[in-house]
N, C-alpha and C positions, 0 to 999 in steps of 0.2 A: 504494500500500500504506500501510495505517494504522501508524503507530509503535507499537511496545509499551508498555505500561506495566507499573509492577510497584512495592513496596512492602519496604521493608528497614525492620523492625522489629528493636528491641532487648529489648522487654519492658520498657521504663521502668515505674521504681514510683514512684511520687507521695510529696508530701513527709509523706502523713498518710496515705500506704495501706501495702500489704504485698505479697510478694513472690507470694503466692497471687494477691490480685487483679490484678496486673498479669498474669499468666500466663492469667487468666478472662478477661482486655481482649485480649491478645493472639490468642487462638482465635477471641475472635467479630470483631475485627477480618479476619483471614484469612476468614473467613465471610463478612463481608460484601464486600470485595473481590474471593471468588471470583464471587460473584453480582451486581458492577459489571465485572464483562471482565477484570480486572486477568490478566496475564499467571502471574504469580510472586512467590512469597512467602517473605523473604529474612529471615535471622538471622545474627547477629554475633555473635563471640564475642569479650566482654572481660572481663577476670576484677581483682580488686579497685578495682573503681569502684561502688562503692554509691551505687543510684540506675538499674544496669543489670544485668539480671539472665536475660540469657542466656549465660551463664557454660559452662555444659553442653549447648555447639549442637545435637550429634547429636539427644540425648533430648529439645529443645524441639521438632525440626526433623518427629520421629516421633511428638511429642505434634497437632502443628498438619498435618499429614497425615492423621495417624488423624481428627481432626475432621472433615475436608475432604473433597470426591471431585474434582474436576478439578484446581484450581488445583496451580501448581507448586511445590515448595517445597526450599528448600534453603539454603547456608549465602551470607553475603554480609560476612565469609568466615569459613571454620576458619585460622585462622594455624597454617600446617603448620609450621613452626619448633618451635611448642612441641609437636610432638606425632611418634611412629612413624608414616612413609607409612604399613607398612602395617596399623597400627589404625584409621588413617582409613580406608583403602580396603573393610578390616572393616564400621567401621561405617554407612560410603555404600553398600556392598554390602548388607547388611542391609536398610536403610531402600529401596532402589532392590525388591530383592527382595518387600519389603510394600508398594511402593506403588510400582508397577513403569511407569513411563514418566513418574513427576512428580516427581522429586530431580534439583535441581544442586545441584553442589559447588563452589565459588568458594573459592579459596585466597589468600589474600597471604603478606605475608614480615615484615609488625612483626610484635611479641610483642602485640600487644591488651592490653595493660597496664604497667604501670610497674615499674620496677628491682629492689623488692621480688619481685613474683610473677613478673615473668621468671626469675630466679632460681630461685625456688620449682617454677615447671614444664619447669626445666632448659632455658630457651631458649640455641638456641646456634644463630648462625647467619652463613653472609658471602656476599658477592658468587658465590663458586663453590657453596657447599653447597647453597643455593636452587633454581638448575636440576636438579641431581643431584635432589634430593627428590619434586620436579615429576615429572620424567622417570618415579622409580622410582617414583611415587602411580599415573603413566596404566599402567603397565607392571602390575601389578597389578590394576585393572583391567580391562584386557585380556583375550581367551581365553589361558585358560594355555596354552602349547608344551610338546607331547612332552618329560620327560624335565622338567622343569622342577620342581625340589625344594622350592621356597618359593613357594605360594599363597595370596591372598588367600579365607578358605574361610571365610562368603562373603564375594563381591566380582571375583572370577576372571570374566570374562566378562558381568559388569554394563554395563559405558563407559559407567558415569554421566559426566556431559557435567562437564568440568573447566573453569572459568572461571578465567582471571588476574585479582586485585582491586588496585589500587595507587594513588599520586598520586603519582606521579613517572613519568618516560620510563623509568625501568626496568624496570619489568612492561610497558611498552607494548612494549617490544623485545622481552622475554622470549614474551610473547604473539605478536606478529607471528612470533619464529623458528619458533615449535612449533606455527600454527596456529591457536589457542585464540580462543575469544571474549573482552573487555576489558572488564572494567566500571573507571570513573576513580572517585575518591574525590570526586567535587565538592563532594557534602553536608556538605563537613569543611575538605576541602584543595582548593581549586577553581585556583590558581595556575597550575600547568600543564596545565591541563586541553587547550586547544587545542593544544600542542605533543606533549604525550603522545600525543594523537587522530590528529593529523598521522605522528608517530614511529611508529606503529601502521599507520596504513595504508600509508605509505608502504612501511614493509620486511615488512607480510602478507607471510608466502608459505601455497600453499592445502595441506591437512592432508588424512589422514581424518576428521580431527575436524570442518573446514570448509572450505569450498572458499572464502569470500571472507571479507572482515575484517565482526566485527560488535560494535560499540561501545555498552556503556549507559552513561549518567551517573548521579552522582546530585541531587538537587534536595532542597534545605530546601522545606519549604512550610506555607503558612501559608494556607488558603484559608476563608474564612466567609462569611458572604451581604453585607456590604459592605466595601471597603474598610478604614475608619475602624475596623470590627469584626476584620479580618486581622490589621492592623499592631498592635493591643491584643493579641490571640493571640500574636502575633509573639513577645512580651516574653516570654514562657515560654522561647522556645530560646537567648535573646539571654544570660537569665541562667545557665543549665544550661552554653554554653559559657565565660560570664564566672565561673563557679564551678570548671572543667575546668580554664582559666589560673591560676584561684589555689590548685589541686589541693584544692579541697573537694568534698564527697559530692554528686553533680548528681541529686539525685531531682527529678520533677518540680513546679516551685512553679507557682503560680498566676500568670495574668498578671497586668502593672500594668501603670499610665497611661502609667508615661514611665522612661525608665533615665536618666531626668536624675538624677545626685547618686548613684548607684547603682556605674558606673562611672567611672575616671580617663582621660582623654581616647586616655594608651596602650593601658588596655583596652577603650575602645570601637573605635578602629583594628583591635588583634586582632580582636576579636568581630568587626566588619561586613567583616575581611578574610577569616573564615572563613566568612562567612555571603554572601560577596559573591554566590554563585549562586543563591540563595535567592528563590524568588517567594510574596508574599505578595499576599491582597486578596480582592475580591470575583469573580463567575463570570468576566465578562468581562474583568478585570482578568488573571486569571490565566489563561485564553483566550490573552490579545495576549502576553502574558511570557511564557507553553509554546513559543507560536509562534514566537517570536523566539528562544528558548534552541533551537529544532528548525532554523531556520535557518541559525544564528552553527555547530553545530556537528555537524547533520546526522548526529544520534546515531539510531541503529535502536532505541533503546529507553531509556526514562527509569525511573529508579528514585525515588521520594520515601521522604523523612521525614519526619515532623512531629510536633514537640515538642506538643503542645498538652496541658492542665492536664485537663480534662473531658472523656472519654470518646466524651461522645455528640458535640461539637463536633469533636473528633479525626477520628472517622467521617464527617463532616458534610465537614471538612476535603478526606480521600480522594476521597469522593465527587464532590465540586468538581473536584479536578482530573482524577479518570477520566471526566466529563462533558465534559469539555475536549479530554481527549486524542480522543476519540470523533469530533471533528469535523473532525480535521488530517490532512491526508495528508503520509506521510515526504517529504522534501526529499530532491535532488539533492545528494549527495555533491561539492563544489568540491574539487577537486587543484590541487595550485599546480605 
């Protein structure tokens, strides 16, 4: 069986464009990835970080649907903390309803933003409140029960399919108790990734939601027609996250030659710790590094991003690596 692929966009806006155009790049990006195989087409939600502007997941998630006809689409993630389960369930119900068998709902537990707007959208959340939330989002849901006073209306008998999102072993546990499918945060936080993965399979137990454990990551990428021409690309993502450490606006800038003198040696540590899973380069290049990241950790499906400056190189990008994925077959699961 071939591994999945799929794409977690943010709606990045460039450091000379506007919130319109990024939203224009984002639809025909899903366009053109529905028509490269890609599985699923994922949106985040982060709110006062100028430079990212999918802010209001739902109505991006029902904009980039209504474009589409196959591909999947849904959130990667809603941070349920900042929000009523059941407005979510509301409005996964709605969008499940108009585009009836292509929504996932992938939830985490940050606030997708920083101390100000947490605040502002009343995030409150801890170690027990999390599963309680989870719990009452799938219960909602669900076919309503006889007699049952508080309905998701819609949303009551959708089961849009609910994903655990996280970098930490906490969601992998979370997700293994209830069943849930796992996506890890690699594209960002790639540190635990194999322990979380491990943590996960190991304590699956099977759901109605799923009978066996199924794990995506996710992958920075950088792919262009040679090498030499990736790792130039590269420098686009390397600065948006050396701009995110020093909490400035991460719109996307152009690449350059070299982040020499750009960065100070602790934050190039950061940067290439965040960026550690990250595959950059030319077809084949990034061929043998899919293959080996499908190996090392025998993920049922890979999620990319890529930062890239130029629109049509961005595309070019995807394209690279859903070429790639095309030729590998999934790897045997290792248990220790």
């Amino acid at each position: 069986m071939q591994p999945r692929f799929s794409i977690l966009d943010l709606a990045p806006v460039r450091v000379d464009g506007t919130i319109a155009e990024a939203y224009r790049n984002t639809l025909d990006l899903a366009r053109h990835a529905e028509r490269w195989g890609f599985t699923r087409f994922w949106l985040a939600e982060h709110h006062n970080l100028p430079g990212i502007a999918s802010a209001a997941t739902s109505v991006l998630i029902g904009h980039v649907a209504g474009g589409t006809s196959t591909i999947r689409v849904g959130s990667g993630g809603v941070m349920l903390p900042n929000h009523a389960p059941l407005a979510i369930a509301e409005q996964f119900g709605t969008l499940e309803t108009l585009y009836a068998g292509r929504i996932d709902l992938g939830v985490g537990r940050a606030p997708g933003s920083d101390g100000a707007a947490s605040r502002a959208l009343r995030y409150n959340t801890s170690e027990e409140d999390f599963p309680r939330e989870v719990a009452e989002l799938l219960a909602y849901l669900a076919p309503a029960r006889p007699g049952q006073r508080l309905i998701a209306y819609p949303g009551a008998g959708t089961q849009v399919p609910v994903w655990l999102l996280g970098s930490t072993t906490y969601s992998a546990e979370l997700a293994a108790a209830l069943g849930l499918p796992f996506a890890f945060a690699s594209h960002f936080a790639p540190a635990l990734l194999m322990e979380a993965i491990a943590t996960y399979r190991e304590q699956f137990k099977a759901s109605e939601y799923l009978e066996k454990p199924y794990v995506m990551a996710g992958v920075p990428l950088a792919a262009a027609e040679t090498d030499a021409e990736a790792r130039r690309l590269a420098t686009t993502a390397m600065q948006r996250h050396l701009r995110l450490i020093r909490r400035e606006p991460i719109f996307v800038p152009p690449p350059i030659e070299s982040m020499d003198g750009v960065w100070s040696d602790a934050e190039k540590f950061a940067v290439e710790s965040r960026l550690s899973a990250a595959v950059a380069g030319g077809p084949e290049t990034v061929r043998r590094k899919l293959a080996e990241f499908l190996r090392v950790t025998a993920a049922d499906e890979l999620i990319f991003t890529s930062d890239i400056y130029d629109h049509a190189l961005r595309l070019r990008s995807f394209e690279i690596a859903g070429e790639a994925m095309k030729t590998m077959a999934a790897p045997e699961v290792v248990r220790g």
